[in-house]
C-alpha positions as CSV (number, residue, x, y, z in Angstrom):
1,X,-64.1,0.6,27.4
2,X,-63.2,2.7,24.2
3,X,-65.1,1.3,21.0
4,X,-63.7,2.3,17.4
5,X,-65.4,4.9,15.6
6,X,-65.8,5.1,11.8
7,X,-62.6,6.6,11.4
8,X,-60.2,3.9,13.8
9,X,-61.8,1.2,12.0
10,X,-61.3,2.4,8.9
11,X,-57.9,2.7,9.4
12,X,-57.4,-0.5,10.7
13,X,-59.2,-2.4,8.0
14,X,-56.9,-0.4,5.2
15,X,-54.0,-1.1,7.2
16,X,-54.6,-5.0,7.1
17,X,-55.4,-4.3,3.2
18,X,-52.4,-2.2,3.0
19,X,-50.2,-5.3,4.5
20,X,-51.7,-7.8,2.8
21,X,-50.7,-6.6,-0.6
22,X,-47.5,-5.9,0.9
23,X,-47.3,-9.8,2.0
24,X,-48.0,-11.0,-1.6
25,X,-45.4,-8.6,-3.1
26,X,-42.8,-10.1,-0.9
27,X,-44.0,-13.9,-1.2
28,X,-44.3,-13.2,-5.0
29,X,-40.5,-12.0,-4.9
30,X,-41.5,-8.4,-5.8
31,X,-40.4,-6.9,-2.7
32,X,-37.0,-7.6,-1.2
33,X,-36.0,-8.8,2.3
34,X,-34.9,-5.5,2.9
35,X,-38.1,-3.5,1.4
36,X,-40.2,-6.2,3.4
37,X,-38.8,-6.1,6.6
38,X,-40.0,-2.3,7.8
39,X,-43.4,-3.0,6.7
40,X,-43.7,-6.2,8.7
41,X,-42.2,-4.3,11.5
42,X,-44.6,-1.7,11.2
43,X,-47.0,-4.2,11.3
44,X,-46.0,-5.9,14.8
45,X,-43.7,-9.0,12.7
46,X,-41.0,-10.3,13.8
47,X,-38.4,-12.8,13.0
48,X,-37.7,-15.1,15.4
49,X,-35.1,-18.1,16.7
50,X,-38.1,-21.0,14.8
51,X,-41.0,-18.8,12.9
52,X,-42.4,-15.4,12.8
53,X,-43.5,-13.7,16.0
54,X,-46.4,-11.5,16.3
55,X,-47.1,-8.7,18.9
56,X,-50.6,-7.7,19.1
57,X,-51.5,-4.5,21.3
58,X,-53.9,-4.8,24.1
59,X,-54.2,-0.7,24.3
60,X,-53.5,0.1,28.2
61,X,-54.1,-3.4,28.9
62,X,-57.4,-3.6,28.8
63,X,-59.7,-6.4,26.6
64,X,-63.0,-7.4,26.3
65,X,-64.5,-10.5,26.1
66,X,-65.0,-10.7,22.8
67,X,-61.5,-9.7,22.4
68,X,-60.4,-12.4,24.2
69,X,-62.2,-15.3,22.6
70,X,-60.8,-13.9,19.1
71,X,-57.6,-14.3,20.6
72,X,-58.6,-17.8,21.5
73,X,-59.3,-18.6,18.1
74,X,-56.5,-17.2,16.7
75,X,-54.0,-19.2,19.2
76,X,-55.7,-22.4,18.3
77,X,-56.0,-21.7,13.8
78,X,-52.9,-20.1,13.4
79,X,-50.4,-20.6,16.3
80,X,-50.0,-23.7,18.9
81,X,-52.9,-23.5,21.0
82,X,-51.4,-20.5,23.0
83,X,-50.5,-17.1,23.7
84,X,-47.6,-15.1,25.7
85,X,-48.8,-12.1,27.8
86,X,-45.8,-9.4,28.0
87,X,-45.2,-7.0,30.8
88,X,-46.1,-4.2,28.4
89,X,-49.5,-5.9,27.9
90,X,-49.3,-7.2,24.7
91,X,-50.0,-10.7,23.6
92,X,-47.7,-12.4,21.6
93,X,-47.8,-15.2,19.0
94,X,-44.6,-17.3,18.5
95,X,-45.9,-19.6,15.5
96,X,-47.7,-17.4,13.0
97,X,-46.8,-19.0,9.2
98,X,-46.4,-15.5,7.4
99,X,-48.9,-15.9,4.3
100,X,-51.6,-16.0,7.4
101,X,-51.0,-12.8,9.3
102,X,-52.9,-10.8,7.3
103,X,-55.8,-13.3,7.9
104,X,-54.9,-12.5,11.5
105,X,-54.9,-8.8,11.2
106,X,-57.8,-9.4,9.7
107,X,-59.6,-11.2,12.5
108,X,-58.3,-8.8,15.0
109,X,-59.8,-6.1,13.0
110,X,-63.3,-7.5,13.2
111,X,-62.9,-7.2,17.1
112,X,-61.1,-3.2,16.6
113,X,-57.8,-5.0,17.5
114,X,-54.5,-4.7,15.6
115,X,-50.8,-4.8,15.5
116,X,-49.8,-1.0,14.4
117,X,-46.7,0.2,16.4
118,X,-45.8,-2.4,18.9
119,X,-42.4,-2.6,16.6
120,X,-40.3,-0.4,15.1
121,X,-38.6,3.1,16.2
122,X,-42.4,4.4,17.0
123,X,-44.2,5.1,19.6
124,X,-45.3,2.0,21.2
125,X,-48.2,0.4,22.7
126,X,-49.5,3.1,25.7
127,X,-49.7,1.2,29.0
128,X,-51.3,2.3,32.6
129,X,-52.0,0.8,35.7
130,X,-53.7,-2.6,35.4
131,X,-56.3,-1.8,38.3
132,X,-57.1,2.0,36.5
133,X,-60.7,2.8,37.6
134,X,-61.1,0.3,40.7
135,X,-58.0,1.3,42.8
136,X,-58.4,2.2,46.1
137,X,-55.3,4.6,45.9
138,X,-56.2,6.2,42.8
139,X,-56.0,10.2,42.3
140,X,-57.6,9.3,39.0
141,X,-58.5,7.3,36.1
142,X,-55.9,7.2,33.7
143,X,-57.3,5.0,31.1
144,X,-59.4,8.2,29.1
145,X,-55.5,10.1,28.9
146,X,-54.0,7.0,28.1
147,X,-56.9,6.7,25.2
148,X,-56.4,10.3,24.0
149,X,-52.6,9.7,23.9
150,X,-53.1,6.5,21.7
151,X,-55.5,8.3,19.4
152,X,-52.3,11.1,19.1
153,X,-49.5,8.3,18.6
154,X,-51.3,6.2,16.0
155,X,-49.6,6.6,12.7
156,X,-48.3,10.2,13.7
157,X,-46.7,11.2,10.5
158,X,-44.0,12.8,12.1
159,X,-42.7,10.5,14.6
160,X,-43.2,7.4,12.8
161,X,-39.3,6.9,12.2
162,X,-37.8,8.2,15.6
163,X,-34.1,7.2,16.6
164,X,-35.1,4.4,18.7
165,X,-38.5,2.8,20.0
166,X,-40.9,5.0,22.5
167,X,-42.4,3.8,25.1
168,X,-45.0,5.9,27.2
169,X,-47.0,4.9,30.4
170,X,-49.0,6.5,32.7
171,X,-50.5,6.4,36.6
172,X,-53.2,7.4,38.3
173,X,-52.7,6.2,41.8
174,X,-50.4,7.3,44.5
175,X,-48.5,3.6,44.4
176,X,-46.8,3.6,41.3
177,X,-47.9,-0.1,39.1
178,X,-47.2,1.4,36.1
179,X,-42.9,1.7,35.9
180,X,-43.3,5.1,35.1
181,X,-40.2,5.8,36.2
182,X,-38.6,3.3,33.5
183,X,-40.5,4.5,30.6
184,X,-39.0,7.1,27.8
185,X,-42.1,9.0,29.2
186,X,-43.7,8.7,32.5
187,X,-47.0,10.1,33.2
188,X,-48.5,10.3,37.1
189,X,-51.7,12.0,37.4
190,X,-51.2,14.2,40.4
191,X,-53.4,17.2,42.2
192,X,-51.9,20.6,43.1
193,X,-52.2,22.6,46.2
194,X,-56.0,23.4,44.6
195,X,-57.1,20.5,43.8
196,X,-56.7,21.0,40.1
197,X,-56.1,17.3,38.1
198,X,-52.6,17.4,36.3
199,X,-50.0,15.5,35.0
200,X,-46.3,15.2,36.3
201,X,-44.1,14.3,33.6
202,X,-40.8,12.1,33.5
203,X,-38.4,11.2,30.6
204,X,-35.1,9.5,30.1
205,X,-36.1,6.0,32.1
206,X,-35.4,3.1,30.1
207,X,-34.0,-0.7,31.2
208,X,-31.8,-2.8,28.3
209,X,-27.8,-2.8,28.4
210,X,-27.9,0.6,29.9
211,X,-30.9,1.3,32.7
212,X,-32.1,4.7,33.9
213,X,-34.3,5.3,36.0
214,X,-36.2,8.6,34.4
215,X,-36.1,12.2,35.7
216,X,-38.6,14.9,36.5
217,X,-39.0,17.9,33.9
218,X,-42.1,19.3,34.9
219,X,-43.8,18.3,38.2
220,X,-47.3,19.9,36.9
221,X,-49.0,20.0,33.3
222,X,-52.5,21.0,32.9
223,X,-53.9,18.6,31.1
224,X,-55.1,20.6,28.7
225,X,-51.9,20.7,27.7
226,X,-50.8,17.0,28.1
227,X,-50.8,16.6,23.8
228,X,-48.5,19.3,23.5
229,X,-46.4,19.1,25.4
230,X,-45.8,15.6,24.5
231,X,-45.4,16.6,21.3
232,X,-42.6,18.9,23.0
233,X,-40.9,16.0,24.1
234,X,-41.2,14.0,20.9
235,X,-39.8,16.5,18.7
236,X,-36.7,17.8,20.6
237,X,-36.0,13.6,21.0
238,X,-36.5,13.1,16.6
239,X,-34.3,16.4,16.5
240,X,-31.5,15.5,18.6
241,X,-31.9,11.5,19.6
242,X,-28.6,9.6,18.1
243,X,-28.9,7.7,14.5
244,X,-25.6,6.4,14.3
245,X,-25.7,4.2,17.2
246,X,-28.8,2.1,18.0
247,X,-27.3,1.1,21.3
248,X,-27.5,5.1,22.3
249,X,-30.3,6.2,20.8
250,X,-32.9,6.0,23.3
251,X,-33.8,9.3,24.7
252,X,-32.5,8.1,28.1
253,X,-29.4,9.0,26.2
254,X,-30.1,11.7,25.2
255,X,-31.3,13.5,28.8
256,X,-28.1,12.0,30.4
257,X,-25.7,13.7,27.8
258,X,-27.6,16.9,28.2
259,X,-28.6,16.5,31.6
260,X,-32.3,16.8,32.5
261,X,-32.1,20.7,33.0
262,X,-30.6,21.4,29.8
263,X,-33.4,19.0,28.0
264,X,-36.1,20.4,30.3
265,X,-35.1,23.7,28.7
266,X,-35.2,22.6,25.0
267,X,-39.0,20.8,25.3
268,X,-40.2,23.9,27.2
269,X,-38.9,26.3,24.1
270,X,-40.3,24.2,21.9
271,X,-43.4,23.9,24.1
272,X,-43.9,27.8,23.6
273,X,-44.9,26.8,19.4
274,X,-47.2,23.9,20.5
275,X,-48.9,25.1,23.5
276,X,-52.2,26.9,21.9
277,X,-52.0,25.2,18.8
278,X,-56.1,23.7,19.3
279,X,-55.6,20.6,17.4
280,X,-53.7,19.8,20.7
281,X,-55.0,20.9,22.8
282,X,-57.7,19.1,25.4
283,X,-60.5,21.5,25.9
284,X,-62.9,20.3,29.1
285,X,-65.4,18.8,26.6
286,X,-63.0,16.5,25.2
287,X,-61.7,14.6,28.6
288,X,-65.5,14.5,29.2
289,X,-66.2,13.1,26.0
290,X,-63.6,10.7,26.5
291,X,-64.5,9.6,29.7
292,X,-67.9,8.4,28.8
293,X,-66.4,5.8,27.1
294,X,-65.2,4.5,31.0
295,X,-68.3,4.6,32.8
296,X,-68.6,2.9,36.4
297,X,-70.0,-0.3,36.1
298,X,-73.5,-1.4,37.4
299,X,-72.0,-2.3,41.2
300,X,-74.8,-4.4,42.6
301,X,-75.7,-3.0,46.3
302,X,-76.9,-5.7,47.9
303,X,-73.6,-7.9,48.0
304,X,-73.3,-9.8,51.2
305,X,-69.7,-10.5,52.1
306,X,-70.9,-12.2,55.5
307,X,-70.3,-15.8,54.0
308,X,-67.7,-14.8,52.1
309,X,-65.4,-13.7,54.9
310,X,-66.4,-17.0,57.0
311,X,-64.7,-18.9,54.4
312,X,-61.4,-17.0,54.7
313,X,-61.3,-18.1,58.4
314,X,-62.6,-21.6,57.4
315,X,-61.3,-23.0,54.4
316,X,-57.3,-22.6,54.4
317,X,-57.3,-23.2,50.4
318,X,-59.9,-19.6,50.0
319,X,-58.2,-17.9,52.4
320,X,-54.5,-18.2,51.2
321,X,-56.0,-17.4,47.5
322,X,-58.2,-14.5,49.1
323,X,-55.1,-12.9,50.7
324,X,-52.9,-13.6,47.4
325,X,-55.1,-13.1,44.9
326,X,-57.4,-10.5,45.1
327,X,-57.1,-7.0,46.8
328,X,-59.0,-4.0,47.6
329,X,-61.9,-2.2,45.5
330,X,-62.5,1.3,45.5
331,X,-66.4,0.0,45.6
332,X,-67.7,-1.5,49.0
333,X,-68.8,-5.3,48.4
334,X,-66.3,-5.9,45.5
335,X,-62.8,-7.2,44.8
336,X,-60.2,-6.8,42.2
337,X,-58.7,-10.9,41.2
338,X,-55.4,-11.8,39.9
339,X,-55.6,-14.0,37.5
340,X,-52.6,-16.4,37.9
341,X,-50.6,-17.2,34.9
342,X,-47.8,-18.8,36.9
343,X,-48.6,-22.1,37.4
344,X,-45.6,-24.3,38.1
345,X,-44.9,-26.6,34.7
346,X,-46.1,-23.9,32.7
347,X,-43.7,-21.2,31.1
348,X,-44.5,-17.6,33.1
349,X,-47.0,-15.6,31.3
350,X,-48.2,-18.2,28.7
351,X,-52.0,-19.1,28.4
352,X,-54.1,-21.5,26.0
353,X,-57.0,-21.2,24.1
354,X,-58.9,-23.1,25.9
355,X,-57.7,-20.9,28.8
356,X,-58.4,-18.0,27.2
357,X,-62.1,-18.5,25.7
358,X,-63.2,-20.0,29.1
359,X,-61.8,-16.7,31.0
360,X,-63.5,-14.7,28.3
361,X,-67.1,-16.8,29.7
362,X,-65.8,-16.0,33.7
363,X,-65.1,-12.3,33.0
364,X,-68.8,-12.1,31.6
365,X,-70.5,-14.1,34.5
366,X,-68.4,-12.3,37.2
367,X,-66.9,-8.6,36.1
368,X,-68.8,-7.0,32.9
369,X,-67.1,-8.7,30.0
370,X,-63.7,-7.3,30.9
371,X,-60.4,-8.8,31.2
372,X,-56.8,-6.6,32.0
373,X,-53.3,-7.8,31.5
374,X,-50.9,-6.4,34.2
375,X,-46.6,-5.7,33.7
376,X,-46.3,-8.6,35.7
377,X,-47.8,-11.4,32.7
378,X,-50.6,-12.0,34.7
379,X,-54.4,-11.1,34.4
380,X,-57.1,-8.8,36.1
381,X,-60.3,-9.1,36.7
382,X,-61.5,-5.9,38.1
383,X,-64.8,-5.8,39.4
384,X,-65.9,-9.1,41.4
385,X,-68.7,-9.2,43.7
386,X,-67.0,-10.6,47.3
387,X,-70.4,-12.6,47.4
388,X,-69.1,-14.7,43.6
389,X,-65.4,-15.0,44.8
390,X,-65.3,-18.9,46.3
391,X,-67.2,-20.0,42.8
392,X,-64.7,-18.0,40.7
393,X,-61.7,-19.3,42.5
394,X,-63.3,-22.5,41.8
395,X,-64.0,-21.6,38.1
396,X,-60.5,-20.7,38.0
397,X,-58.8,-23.7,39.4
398,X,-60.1,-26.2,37.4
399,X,-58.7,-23.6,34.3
400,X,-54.9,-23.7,36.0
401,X,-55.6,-20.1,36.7
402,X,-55.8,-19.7,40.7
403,X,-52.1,-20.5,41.8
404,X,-52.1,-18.4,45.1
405,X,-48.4,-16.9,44.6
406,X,-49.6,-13.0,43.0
407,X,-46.6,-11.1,44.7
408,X,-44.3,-14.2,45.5
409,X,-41.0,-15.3,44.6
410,X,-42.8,-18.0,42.2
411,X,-44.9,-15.1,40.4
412,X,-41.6,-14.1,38.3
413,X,-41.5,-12.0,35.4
414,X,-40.0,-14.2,32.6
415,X,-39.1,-13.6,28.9
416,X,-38.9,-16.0,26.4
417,X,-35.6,-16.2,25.9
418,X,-33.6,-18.6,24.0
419,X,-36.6,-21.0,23.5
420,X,-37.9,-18.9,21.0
421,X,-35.8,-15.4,20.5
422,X,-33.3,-14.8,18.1
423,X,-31.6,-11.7,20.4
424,X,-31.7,-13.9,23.2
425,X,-27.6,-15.4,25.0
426,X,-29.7,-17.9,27.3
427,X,-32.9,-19.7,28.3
428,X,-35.4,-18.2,30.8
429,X,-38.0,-21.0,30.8
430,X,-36.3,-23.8,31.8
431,X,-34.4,-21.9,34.4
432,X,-38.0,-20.1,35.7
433,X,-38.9,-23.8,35.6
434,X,-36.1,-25.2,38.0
435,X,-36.9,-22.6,40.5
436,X,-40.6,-23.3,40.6
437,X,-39.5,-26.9,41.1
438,X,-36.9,-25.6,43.8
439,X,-39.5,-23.2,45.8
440,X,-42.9,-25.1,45.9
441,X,-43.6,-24.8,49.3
442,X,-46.6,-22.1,49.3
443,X,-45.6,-21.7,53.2
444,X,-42.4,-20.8,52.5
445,X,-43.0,-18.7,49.8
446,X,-45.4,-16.2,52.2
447,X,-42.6,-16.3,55.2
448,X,-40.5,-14.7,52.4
449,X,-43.4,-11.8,51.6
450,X,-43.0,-9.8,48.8
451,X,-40.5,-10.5,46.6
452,X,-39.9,-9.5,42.9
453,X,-38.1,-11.7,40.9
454,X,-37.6,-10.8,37.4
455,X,-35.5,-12.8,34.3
456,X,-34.4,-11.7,30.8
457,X,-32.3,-13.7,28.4
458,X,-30.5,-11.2,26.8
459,X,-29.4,-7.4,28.1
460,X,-33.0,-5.9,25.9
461,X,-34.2,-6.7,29.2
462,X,-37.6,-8.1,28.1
463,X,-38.2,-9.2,31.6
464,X,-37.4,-6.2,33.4
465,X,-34.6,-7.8,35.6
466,X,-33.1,-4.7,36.2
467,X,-35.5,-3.4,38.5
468,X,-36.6,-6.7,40.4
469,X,-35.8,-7.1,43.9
470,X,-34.1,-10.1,43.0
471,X,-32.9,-9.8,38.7
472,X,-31.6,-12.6,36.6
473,X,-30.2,-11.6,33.2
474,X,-28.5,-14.5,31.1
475,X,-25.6,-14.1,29.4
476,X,-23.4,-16.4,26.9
477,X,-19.8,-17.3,27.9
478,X,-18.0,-19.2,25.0
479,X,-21.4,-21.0,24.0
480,X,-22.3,-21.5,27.8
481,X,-25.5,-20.4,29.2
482,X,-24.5,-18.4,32.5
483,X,-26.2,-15.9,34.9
484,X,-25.9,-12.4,36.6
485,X,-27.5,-11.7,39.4
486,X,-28.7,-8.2,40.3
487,X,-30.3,-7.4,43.7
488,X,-32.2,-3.9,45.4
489,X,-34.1,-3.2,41.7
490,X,-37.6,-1.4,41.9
491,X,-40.2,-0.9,39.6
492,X,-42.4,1.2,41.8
493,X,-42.4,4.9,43.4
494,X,-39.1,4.0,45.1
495,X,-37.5,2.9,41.7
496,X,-33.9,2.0,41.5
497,X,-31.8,0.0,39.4
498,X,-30.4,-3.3,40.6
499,X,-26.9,-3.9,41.6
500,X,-24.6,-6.6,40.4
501,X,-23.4,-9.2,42.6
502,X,-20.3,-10.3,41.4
503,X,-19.4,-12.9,38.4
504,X,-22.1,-14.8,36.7
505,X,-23.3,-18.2,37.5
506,X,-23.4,-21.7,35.7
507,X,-27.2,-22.1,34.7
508,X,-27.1,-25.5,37.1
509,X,-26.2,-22.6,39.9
510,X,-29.0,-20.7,39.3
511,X,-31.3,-22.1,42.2
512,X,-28.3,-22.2,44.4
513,X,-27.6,-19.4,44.5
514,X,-31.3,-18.2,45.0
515,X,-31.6,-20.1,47.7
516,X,-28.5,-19.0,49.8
517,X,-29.1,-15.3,48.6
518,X,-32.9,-16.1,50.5
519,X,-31.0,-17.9,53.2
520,X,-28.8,-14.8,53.8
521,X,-32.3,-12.4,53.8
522,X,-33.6,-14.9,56.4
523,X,-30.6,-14.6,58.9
524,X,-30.6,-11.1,58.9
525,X,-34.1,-10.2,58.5
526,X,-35.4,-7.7,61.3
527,X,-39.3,-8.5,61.9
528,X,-41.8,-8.4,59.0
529,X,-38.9,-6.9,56.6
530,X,-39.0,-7.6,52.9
531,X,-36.2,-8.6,50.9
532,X,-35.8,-5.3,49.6
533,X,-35.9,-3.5,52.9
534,X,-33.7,-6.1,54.5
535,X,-31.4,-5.6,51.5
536,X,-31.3,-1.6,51.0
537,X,-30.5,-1.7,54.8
538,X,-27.5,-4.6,54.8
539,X,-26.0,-3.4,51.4
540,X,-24.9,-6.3,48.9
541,X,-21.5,-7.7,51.4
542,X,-23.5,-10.2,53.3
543,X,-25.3,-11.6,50.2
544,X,-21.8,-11.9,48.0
545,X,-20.1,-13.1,50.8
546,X,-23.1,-16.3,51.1
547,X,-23.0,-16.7,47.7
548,X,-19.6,-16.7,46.4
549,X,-18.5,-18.8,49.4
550,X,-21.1,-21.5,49.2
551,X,-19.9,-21.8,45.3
552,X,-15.8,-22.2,46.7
């Protein structure tokens, strides 16, 4: 994985310096509320419903061991015991007293971590594929672009006040795990007719009050040019992106009013300044550079999955979490594993210290000191021998870590929500809770297959319920928690926004209506469908008619 430099880390450790004096000012009453609150937003600080929250950015999702273990420690000396992976891999921190976060920064620091962007109207925490490098379906790596796009966003002078947040991800496989397609930018490695490695580039996607799914402006970019023309992007957007509106301010906006070839148009004229500027540009030396900081792994060659593979026909408990858990490596004799944090009595994405400094040991005994978090709150760990899989599933029962649900109805996408923030109209946890409680039976849950099922407690759409198969968004009606129900969403290469399905439900309705909207996909369900195939096929009638007339 990258490791900091002279330079990153010594912008990292002024930065924490930097805050820290800024911390005192405001404790001291030398800085106002309104003077404070930019810096601490610049810092990854927020306000919440109970106590400061802090975002910490796990850079394209990937952490080491070491990283891990100081998260560990920080979870346990300045929070609760625990952290809250986000489906833009980030950790957060709901309990942080404010005269310690500088202590924090400071500890993150030590381990080239830090909070820098993931607030504000930036550009925000870069995110790829959580299986980037290992992916059987990959055209290629991402993670060195996604690296040399970080190093470029990171306290860019000139975009560090944009209209609205920025959020950029990239791909590198043919199957899109990224949500590309609902990013500001979207990046998807791609090849062209000769082979040559490029970049296809999207803008305008975004989820929150109003969704988009993003739109093609240039189907190949040398990546030579990939800075640039970023920078192309990012300036027509701080040019023309609304101020007086924070609600239409994203650059989703912005390509809708113009239309995409109207915008197209604009970055590529503005391109023409940037192009052959060299501070931008990637010269062949410089990916190459980059990518020695991704090297292959040592693969061991003499893995035997002989005894491995007997246990999947044996032992119903290895094979279910075999099939669920893990999936294919791009290397012969290994795995990647899903690390499960969506075990039932525990709120979706949330993971203790104790949790986390054991994984941290696993990760060095089983896949090179490295741990990913995927858009889905869960973990990765890439590169397991088939040969060590039955003692890590062990290792990671006894954590709470091996629920076999990865790509189930009961491996939802959850936000916080009311429990703890202070934008949120309803709770998620408890309701995520009640549906784990409604849908335990692990049979079941694989008759249904794939299913995404996605909550946010506010329209900010934290938990991405717009594009779930199956999205839950809560909403406040005179002081009452209720729910609307969206169905057909997708994240991935066939990426759609969800639609309604009629008037919002009473939070005691919630399961209800799950189950006779799954009751509805059973009776209709032609062979091995999913829901979304079933539902993209049927249309949203039959599901509003089961709802709404079960609730008569």
């Amino acid at each position: 994985m990258y490791r900091y430099d002279h330079y990153d880390q010594t912008l990292v450790d002024e930065r924490v310096a930097q805050f820290r004096d800024q911390t005192r000012r405001y404790l001291a009453g030398e800085l106002s509320e309104d003077e404070f609150r930019p810096l601490r937003l610049m810092n990854g600080l927020y306000i919440q419903r109970h106590a400061p929250m802090l975002r910490i950015a796990i850079p394209y999702g990937l952490l080491s061991s070491a990283q891990l273990r100081t998260l560990a420690s920080i979870a346990r000396r300045y929070d609760r015991g625990y952290g809250h992976m986000t489906t833009r891999q980030n950790i957060q921190f709901n309990w942080p007293a404010l005269e310690q976060v500088p202590d924090i920064l400071a500890d993150l620091a030590g381990v080239e971590m830090h909070a820098m962007q993931t607030s504000g109207n930036c550009i925000r925490n870069i995110t790829a594929d959580h299986l980037a490098g290992v992916a059987s379906d990959e055209v290629a790596d991402p993670r060195p672009y996604c690296e040399l796009i970080r190093q470029w966003a990171t306290l860019h002078p000139e975009f560090a006040y944009l209209p609205r947040k920025f959020k950029i991800a990239v791909s590198g496989s043919r199957k899109d795990r990224a949500a590309t397609q609902v990013h500001d930018i979207g990046i998807q490695l791609v090849r062209n007719a000769d082979g040559e490695l490029g970049a296809e580039i999207l803008v305008g996607g975004g989820l929150g009050r109003t969704p988009i799914i993003g739109e093609v402006i240039r189907s190949f970019l040398p990546l030579r040019h990939l800075l640039s023309y970023l920078e192309a992007i990012l300036r027509v957007y701080n040019l023309l992106g609304r101020r007086d509106n924070k609600y239409k301010a994203r650059i989703k906006i912005l390509v809708r009013a113009m239309g995409a070839e109207a915008f197209r148009e604009r970055v590529e004229k503005e391109w023409e300044h940037l192009r052959d500027q060299p501070d931008l540009t990637l010269e062949p030396e410089d990916i190459a550079l980059m990518k020695k900081h991704f090297p292959q792994p040592d693969y061991r060659t003499d893995v035997d999955s002989a005894p491995m593979l007997d246990l999947v026909e044996q032992d119903d408990t290895f094979r279910r979490w075999y099939k669920r858990n893990t999936v294919e490596h791009r290397t012969a004799g290994y795995r990647a594993v899903f690390v499960s944090l969506k075990k039932p009595g525990v709120a979706p994405g949330d993971i203790t210290d104790v949790q986390m400094e054991a994984l941290a040991d696993l990760a060095e005994r089983y896949s090179f000191g490295e741990i990913r978090v995927t858009h889905t709150q869960n973990l990765v760990l890439a590169d397991v021998a088939v040969d060590q899989l039955p003692a890590l599933r062990r290792d990671l029962d006894e954590l709470g870590l091996a629920t076999p649900t990865i790509g189930t109805l009961a491996d939802m996408i959850c936000c916080p929500g009311l429990d703890f923030c202070s934008l949120a109209n309803a709770g998620s946890i408890d309701v995520a809770a009640d549906i784990h409680r409604r849908f335990d039976d692990l049979d079941y849950l694989y008759d249904l297959g794939e299913l995404r099922l996605n909550m946010s407690g506010c329209m900010n759409a934290c938990g991405h319920h717009n594009v779930a198969h199956i999205g839950i968004l809560g909403v406040d009606k005179k002081g009452q928690e209720f729910y609307q129900i969206t169905l057909g969403g997708s994240s991935t290469n066939d990426a759609a926004v969800g639609d309604r399905l009629g008037p919002a439900v009473a939070k005691d309705r919630v399961a209800d209506t799950l189950e006779a909207l799954l009751r509805t996909f059973a009776d209709h369900r032609e062979g091995e469908e999913t829901f979304l195939e079933t539902y993209r096929r049927l249309g949203i009638e039959p599901f509003k008619e089961q709802v709404y007339a079960s609730a008569d």
